[in-house]
N, C-alpha and C positions, 0 to 999 in steps of 0.2 A: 185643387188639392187642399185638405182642408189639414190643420196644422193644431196638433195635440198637444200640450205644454209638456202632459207629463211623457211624452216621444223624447224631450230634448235631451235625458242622461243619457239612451240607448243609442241615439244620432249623433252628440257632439261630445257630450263630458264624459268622464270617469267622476262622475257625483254622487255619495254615497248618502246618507240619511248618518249614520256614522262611520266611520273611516275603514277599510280594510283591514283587518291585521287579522294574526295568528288565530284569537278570541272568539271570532262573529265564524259561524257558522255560513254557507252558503244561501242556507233558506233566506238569509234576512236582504237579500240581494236580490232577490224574486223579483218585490214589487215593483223594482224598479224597470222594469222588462214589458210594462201592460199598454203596448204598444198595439193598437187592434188592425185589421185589415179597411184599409181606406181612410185610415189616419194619416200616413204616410207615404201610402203606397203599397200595393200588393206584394212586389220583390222585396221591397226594405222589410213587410214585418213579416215576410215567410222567413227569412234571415234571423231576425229577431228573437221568432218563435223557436228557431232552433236555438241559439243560444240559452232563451228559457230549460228548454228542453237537456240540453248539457249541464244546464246547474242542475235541475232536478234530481237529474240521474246521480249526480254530486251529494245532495240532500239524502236520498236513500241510499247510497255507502255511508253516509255518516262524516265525509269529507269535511276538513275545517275550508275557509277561504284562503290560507296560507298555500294550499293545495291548488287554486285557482285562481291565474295570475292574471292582472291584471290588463297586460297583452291580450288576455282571451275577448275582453269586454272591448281594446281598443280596433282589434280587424275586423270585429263585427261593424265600427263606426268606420274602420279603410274601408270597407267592401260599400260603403252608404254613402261616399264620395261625391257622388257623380248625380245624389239625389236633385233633383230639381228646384226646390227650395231652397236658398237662401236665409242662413240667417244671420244677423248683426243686431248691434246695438245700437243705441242714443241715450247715454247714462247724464245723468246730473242731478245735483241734490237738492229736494224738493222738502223742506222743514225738514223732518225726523226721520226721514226712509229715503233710499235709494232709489228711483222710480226706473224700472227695466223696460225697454221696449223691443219687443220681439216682434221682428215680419220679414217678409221673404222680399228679400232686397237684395241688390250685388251685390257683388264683392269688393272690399274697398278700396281697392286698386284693381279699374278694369283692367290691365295688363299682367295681373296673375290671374291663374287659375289654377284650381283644384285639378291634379293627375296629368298637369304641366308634362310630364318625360311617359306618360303613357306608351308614346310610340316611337318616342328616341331613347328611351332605354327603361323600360318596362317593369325592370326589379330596382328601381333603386331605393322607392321607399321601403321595399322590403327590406334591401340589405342594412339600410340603417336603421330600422327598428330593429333587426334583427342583433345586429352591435351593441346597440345600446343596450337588448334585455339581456345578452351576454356578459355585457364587462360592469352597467352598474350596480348590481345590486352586490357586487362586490366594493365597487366604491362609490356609494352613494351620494358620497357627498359631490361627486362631481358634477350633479344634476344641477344644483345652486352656483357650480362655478358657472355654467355653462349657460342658465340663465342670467347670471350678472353678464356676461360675456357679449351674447346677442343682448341684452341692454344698452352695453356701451358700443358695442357696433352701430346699433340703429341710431342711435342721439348723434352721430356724428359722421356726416355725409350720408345719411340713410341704412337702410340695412343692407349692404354691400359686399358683406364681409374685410373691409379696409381693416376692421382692427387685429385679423388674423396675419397681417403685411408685415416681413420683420424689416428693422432701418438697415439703412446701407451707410457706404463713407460720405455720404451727399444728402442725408436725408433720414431726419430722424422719425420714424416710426409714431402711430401713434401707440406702441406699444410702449414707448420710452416715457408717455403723458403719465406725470404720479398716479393719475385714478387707475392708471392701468395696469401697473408696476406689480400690483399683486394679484393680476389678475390670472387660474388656472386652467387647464382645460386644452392647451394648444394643441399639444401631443395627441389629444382622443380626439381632437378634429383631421389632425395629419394623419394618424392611423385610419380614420374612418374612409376620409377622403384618398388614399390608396387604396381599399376596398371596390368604393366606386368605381374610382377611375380604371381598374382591372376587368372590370364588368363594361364598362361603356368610357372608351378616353374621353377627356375632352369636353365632356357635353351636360354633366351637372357642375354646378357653381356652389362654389363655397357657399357662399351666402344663402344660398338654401340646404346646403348640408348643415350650416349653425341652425338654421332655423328647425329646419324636421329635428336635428338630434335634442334640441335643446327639447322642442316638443315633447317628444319620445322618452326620453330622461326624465323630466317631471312627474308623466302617465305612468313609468316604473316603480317611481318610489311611494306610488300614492296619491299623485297630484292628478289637477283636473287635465284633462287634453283638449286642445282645440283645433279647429282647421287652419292647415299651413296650404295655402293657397302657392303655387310655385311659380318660376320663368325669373326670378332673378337673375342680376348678371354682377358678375364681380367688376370691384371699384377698381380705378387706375393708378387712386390718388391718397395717400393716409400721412398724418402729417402731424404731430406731437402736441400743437402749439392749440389745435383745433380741439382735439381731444380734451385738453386744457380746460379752453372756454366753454364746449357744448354740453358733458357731460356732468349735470346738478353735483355740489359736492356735498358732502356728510355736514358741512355745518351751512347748507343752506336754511332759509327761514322759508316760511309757507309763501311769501310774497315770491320768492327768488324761484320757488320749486314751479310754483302757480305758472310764471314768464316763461321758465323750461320746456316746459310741457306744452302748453298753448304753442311754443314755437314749432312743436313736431306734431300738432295739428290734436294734441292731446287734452280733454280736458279734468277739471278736479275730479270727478269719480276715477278717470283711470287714474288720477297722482295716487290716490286712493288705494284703489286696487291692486296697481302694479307694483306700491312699496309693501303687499302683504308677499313679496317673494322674499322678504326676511323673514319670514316662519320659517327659510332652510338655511339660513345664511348665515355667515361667522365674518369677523371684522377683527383685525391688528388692533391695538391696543391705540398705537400712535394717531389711529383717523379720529379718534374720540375724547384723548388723555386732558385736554384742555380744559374739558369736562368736571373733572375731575380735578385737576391739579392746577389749573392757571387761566380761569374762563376768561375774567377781564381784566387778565395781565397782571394782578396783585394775587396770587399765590391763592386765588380762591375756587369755589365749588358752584358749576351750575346750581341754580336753587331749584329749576327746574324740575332736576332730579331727585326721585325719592331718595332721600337719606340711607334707609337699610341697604336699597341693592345700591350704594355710590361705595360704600363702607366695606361690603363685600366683593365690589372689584377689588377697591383698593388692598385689601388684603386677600384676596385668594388669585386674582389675577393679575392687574396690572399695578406692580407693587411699586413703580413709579414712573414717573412723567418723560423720562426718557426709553422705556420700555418699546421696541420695532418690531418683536417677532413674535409675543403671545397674541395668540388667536383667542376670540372672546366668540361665544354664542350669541346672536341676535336673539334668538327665542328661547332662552335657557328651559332646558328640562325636554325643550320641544322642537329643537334646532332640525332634528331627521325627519323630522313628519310634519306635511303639509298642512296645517291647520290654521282655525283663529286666536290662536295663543298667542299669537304678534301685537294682534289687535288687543286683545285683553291685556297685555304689560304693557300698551298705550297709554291706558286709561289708567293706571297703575302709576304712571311718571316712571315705567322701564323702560323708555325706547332709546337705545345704544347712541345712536347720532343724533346729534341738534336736528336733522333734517326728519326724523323718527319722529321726533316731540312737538316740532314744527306742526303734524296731522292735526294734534290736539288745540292748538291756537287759535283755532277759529270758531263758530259755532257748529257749522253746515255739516263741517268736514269732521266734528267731533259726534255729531248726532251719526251721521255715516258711519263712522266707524262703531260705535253703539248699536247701533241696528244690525250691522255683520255677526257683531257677537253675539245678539242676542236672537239670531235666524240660524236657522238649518244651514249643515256646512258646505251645503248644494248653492248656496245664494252667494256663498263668497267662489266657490270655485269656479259658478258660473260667471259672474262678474269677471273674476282674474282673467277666465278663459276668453270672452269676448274684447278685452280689453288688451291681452296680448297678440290676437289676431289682428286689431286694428293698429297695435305697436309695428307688429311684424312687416308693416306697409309702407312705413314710413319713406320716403324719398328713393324707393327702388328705383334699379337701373334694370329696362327691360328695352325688348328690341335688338338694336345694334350699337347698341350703350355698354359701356365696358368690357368687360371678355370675360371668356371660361376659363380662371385659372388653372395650369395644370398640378401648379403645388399650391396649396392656400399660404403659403408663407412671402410667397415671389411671383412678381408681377411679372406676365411672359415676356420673354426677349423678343 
């Protein structure tokens, strides 16, 4: 089977030339669809073609793409699941550009697979897409909770769903760990995870309900989609202190982020890549104030930071250094919508956390991020996308490794 580049938005991403909204018309979504027969396969691009074929008919009503959700682009990539092709990455920064490498290889944890509950319970990716295009676009923002959320989950014991565990009188949580202290989202995993479990007890694991929903959430608001390969099994074990230590903090340096990362088998293109999920994200005042107000303990200002936006926290947001509860934008102007404007206030000296500006410290990693913003917004979505399927792998529990919990909050009796 021979493997087309331009197949990979219709197969994996939700990758646009420019971004979805109200604006863009359907027609300009065409191209991306010229998927031929024998490029991929006969079934995959009869599929294809009809999706073509529904935007067209979109095209002559005169439909905007507001009209046509993005859901519609992501079943066409369920129903292509089970294609026989493989694909992943091998990212690292090569002088001034990102070097991609695409080929049909496994999956990076033989012990998932793509359509995992196929035959022990049949709907459940559907019902949880089906949730998530229900309840976000009402609250969007939860899509970035829910990505920080499966972040901190995976950094610590793997992705397990541990961090969804609440503490007991014997055992603090790692929900109780400060990085996790504001972390949102529990609730739309527990409601979710009632869904399922109404449809089939017992038998999907949290830790693949974070993952698919967190998936699905992203591909709602605009974001790339990737493959969540399944058969996770939830953790036994969540522990506050762990928390602590494994998940990078907001005033890590490039050195400290670089150790992080490498430790979950990650290297600098994903540090890269994976810190562009602050183009949805917002952050308390108090992870950053230091910043601002007391960097090296004498009452002074990162210099790091540009001057104008230090000046306009200070006075429109974080009006002083004891400040806990204002929420601040990571990507101001562009916090709701997935794009490169995280990257571009990099380069700017705007990036909210020392571990933001950290990107910029090096050469490699500052040329990479240059190259993101100055490529098509396909090059970063894809990157994102294959970099958070190889997160999503991290130290899983598969087999007869931990259990199906029945509540994601409590570990079964």
């Amino acid at each position: 089977m021979e493997f087309d580049p331009s197949a990979l938005q219709a197969v994996g991403f939700v990758s646009v030339e420019s971004r979805w909204n109200a604006n863009r018309r359907a027609s300009e979504a065409l191209p991306l669809f010229k998927c031929y027969k024998g490029k991929i396969g006969d079934r995959e691009a009869t599929l294809i073609a009809a999706l073509r074929t529904k935007l067209q008919q979109q095209v002559d009503r005169g439909d905007s793409v507001k009209d046509y959700k993005v859901a519609s682009m992501f079943r066409v990539w369920y129903n292509l699941r089970k294609t026989e092709g493989k694909i992943t990455s091998n990212m690292s920064f090569r002088g001034p550009t990102i070097l991609v490498f695409l080929g049909f290889l496994s999956c990076v944890h033989a012990d998932l697979k793509l359509g995992f509950y196929d035959d022990s319970c049949p709907k459940a990716e559907k019902l949880i897409l089906d949730f998530v295009e229900e309840h976000i676009p009402n609250a969007p923002t939860v899509a970035a909770s829910l990505l920080r959320m499966h972040f901190h989950d995976c950094f610590v014991r793997g992705c397990d769903g541990s961090v969804l565990i609440n503490s007991t009188g014997t055992n603090q949580a790692e929900k109780a760990a400060t990085p996790n202290q504001t972390l949102r989202g529990f609730d739309f995993i527990d409601r979710l995870k009632s869904v399922v479990e109404e449809e089939c007890p017992g038998v999907v694991s949290c830790a693949d309900i974070l993952a698919l929903a967190t998936r699905d959430a992203v591909g709602v608001i605009g974001g790339p989609i990737w493959r969540v390969p399944t058969g996770r099994r939830d953790g036994l074990i969540s522990n506050s202190s762990e928390a602590l230590s494994e998940i990078p903090a907001p005033t890590s340096n490039l050195s400290s982020l670089q150790t992080s990362f490498a430790n979950k088998g990650l290297n600098d293109a994903d540090l890269v890549l994976l810190s562009g999920a602050h183009t949805i994200g917002v952050a308390h005042c108090e992870s950053f104030s230091d910043r601002l107000y007391n960097f090296t303990g004498n009452g002074d200002q990162d210099p790091s930071l540009d001057g104008f936006y230090a000046t306009n926290l200070k006075n429109n947001k974080c009006r002083d250094a004891t400040d806990e509860t204002t929420l601040v934008e990571m990507d101001p102007g562009s916090f709701r919508t997935f794009d490169v404007e995280y990257y571009r206030n990099l380069l700017k000296r705007r990036g909210l956390f020392e571990s933001d500006a950290a990107l910029t410290t090096d050469a490699a990693a500052k040329a990479a991020i240059v190259n993101l913003v100055d490529s098509p917004p396909q090059t970063f979505f894809a990157g994102f996308a294959m970099s958070m399927e190889k997160m999503g792998s991290i130290g899983v529990k598969t087999g007869s490794s931990g259990e199906i919990r029945r509540n994601c909050a409590v570990i079964n009796s």
